[in-house]
N, C-alpha and C positions, 0 to 999 in steps of 0.2 A: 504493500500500500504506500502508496505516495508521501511523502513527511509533510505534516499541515500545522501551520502556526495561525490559532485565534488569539485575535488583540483586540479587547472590551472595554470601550471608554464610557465612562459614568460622568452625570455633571458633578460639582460642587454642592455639599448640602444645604450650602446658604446663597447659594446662586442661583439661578431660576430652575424652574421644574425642567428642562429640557436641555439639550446641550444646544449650541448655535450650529448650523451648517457647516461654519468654517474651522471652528474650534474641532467638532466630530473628522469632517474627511482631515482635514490639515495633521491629526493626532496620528492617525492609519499609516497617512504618507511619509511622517516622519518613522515612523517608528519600523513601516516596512523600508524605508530609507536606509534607517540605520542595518536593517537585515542585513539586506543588498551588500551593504560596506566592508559586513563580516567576510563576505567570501574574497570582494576581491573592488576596492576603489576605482579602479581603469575599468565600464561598463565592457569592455572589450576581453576580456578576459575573464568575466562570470560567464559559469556554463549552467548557469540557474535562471529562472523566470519565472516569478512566484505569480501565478493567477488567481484570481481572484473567483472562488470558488461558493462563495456564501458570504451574504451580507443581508443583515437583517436587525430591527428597529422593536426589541421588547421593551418599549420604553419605561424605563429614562434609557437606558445599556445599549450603545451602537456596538453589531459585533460586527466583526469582519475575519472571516476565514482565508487566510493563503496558502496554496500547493505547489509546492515544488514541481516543474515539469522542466525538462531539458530543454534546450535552445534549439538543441539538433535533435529533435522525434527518434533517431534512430542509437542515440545512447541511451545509457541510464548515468541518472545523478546521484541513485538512492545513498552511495556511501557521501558523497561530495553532500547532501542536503542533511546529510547525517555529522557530519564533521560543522558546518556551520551555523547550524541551528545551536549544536551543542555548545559554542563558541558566542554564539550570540544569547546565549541562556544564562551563563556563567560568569560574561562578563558584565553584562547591564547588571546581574548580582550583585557582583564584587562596587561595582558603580552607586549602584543606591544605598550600598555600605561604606561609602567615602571612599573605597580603594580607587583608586585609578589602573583599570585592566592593561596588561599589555600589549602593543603592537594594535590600539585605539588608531583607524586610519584616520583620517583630515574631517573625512568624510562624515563616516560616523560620530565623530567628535559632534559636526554642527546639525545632523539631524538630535542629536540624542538631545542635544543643548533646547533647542526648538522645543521639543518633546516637555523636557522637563522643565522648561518656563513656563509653557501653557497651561503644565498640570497646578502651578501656583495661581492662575489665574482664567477659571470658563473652565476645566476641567478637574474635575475632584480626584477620580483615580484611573488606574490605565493596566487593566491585568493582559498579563502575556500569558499563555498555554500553548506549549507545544504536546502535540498528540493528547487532548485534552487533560494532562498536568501542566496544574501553574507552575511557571518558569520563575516568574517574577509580577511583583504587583507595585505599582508606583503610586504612593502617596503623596502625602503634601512634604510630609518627615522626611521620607525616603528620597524627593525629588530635589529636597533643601540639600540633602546629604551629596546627590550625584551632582547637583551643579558646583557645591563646593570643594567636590575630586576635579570635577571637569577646568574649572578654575586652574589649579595646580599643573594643569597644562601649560598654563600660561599661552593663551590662547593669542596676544598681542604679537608675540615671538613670529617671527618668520620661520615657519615649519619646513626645516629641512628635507626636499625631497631626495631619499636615500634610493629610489630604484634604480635597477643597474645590471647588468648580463656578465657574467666572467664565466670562464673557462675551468673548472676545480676540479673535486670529489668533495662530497660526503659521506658519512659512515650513517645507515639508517637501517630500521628494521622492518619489512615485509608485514603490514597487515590487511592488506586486502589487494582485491582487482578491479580496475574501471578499465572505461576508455577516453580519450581525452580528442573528441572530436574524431577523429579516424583510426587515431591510433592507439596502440593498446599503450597499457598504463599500467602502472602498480602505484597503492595508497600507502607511504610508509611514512615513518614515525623517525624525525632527524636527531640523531644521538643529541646533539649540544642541547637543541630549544624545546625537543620534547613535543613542536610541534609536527601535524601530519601536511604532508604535501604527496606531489603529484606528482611522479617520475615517469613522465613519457618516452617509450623504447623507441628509439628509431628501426626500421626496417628490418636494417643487419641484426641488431642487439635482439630484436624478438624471435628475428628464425636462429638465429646463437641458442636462443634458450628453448626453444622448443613448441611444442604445438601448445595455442591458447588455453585450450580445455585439460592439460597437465598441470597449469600453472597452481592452479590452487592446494595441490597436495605438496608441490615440489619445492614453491616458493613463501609460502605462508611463514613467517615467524624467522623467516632469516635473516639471516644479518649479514649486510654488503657495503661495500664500500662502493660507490655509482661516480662515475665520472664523466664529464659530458659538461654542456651549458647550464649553470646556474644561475636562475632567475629572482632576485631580490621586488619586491615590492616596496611603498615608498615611507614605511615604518624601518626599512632593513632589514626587513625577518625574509628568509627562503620562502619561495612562495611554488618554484615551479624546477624541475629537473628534466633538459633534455637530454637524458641517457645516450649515452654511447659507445659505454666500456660499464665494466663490473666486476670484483672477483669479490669472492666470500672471506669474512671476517670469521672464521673459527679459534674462539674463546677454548683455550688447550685448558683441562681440568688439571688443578696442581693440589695439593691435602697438605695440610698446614704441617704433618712431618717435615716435609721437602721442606717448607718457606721455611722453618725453622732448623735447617743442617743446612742453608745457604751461607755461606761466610763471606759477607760483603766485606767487613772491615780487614780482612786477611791480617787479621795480627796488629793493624793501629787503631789509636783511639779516633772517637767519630768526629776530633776535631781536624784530625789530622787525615782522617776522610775527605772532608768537606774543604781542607786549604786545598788539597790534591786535586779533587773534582772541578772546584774551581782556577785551579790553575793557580793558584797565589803561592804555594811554595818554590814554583816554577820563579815570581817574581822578585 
């Protein structure tokens, strides 16, 4: 089933019985705005397009339901709308608890800000559900809280755009399979940031590794080192991996016997380790 995010805006209790037209859609926009951001700020490079599936007026509560469908009918996004929702759940959290989320794009910075100024004023509360659990529910408390993270941004600053293409490796680990427009793809998880990207095989690199429908027993849960183009987006976090080399990272099992009949200091003290190591008794 398709991944669906309801966002239920309520008036103010001391505001009129109704919400305004512009205050109700303008809330939706921002806030499916900020979705949008979580995947990816350059609309050019979302493989999501969230439609608008149900909308409906039990008044006072304007809901509005959105579903993830692909941009290309002929992939699936289900992990890609799984990884993003989840990221945009956790981090408008961490937001309405004063943290300021990580790797926050431009973007989502000034829908979110819109969002939670309106809900101090024409708007009372603002619940998110993804797959009908609440994600998040924004108060008047909680929206005082986010724009006081958001603040900490220092939002006047000229925002550094960090995107950028280089040539490298990463070391990551194999948790899933998509496709990434035509080509196949694996969903891993990048040692350093912990977070999941998109490492799309070129040609060669996917008949190297074998026929598609093997992939899932062969490569699931491994650990590789991918080397290829690496795609930064404009927070500087990995956003995207054109593969084109690979080999495997096998972590050798050692038992704490061994680590300890190691004799690094071969007979000196660990100061005299460390002058050696660094070269200083050399100077």
């Amino acid at each position: 089933m398709a991944k669906q995010v309801s966002i239920i805006v309520r008036p103010a209790t001391l505001a009129a019985e109704y919400l305004s037209v512009s205050d109700a859609m303008e809330q939706v926009l921002d806030m499916v705005g900020a979705l949008e951001s979580f995947e990816a700020s350059d609309e050019v490079q979302r493989r999501i397009i969230w439609r608008l599936t149900e909308a409906h007026t039990n008044s006072p509560p304007f809901t509005v339901v959105a579903t993830a469908f692909p941009k290309d009918p002929q992939l699936s996004v289900a992990i890609e709308a799984e990884r993003v929702s989840d990221l945009y759940g956790k981090g408008i959290s961490l937001l309405l608890r004063g943290e300021t989320p990580k790797g926050l794009e431009r973007k989502a910075v000034s829908h979110l800000r819109h969002a939670l100024e309106r809900n101090l004023n024409g708007v009372g509360f603002t619940d998110v559900k993804i797959e009908n659990e609440v994600a998040f529910s924004i108060t008047p408390m909680a929206a005082r809280l986010g724009l006081s993270a958001l603040e900490r941004l220092d939002p006047q600053k000229p925002i550094i755009d960090l995107r950028r293409s280089e040539f490298g490796s990463a070391e990551c680990q194999v948790i899933g399979l998509t496709r990434y427009y035509n080509s196949p793809a694996l969903v891993v998880q990048e040692r350093l940031s912990g977070n999941r990207v998109v490492c799309v095989l070129s040609p060669a690199l996917a008949a190297q590794i074998g026929p598609e429908h093997q992939w899932s027993e062969a490569w699931e849960d491994k650990h590789l080192r991918v080397s290829g183009e690496l795609i930064y987006g404009a927070d500087g976090a990995l956003k995207r991996i054109n593969a084109s080399g690979y080999e495997e990272v096998i972590w050798p099992t050692v038992s704490l016997h061994d680590l300890r009949e190691m004799d690094i200091l071969q007979g000196r003290t660990v100061q005299e380790h460390l002058d050696e190591f660094w070269g200083e008794e050399l100077g």
